[in-house]
N, C-alpha and C positions, 0 to 999 in steps of 0.2 A: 504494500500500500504506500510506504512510502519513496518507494522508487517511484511510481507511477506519480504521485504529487510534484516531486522533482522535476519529473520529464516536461512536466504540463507547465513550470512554473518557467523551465528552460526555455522552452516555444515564447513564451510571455516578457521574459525577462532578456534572455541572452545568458549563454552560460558564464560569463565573467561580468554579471551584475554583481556588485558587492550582497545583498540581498543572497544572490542564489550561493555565492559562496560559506557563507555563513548556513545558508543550510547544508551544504553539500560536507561543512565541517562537524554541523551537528551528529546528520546521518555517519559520519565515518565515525566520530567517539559513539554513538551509539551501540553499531557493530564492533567496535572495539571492547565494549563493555561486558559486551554477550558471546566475546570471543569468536567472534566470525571473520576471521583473521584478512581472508582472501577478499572481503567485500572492503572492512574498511581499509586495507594497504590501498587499495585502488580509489576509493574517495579522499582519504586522508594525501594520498599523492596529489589530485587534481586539486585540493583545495589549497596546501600548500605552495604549488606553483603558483595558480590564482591569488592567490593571498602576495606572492614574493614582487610579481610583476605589478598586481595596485599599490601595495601600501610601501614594498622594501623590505630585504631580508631582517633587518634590525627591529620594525615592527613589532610592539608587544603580540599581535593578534598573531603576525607570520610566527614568532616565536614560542607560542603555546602551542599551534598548530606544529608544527616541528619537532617541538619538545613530546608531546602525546602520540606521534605517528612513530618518536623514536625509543620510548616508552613500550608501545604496541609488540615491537622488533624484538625488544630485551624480554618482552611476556615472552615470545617467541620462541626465543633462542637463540633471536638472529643477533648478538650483542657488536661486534662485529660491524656489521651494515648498521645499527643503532647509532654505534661512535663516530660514523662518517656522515649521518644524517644529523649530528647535533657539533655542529662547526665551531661553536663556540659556548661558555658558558652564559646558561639562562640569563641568570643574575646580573652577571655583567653587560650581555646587550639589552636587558631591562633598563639598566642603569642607565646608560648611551642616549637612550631611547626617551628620559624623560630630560623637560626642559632643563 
């Protein structure tokens, strides 16, 4: 069901509306939640991209987004591909990142 929402809202919006990415984020932590590993690596990638080209990799948003996709990796196993999907510490491009 909620793919189908998505699809519909893609048609409406455009898949790189900030809107659709915020959901497209929500939906990956979702399945991440419920361990459905292979659905959210693939939203949690698109959203992340989306996220990197609107806002900027230093972005609190890109950076949570990031951080949970590379989170996801370490549930996994994958720790490895984790450590290369998190470039730098949270904290400190939080840090960067406020005025």
């Amino acid at each position: 069901m909620n793919r189908r929402a998505l699809e519909r809202s893609e048609k409406e919006l455009g898949k790189q509306h900030p809107y659709m990415l915020t959901s497209v984020y929500n939906l990956a932590y979702l399945h991440h939640r419920l361990k459905r590993y292979n659905a959210a690596s693939e939203l949690y990638r698109r959203a992340c991209n989306g996220y990197e080209r609107m806002l900027g990799p230093t972005h609190h948003i890109t950076v949570a987004c990031r951080d949970n996709f590379a989170r996801m990796m370490g549930e996994e196993g994958r720790r490895e591909e984790a450590r290369r999907r998190r470039p730098f510490n949270l904290w400190e491009s939080l840090r960067r990142a406020r005025p």
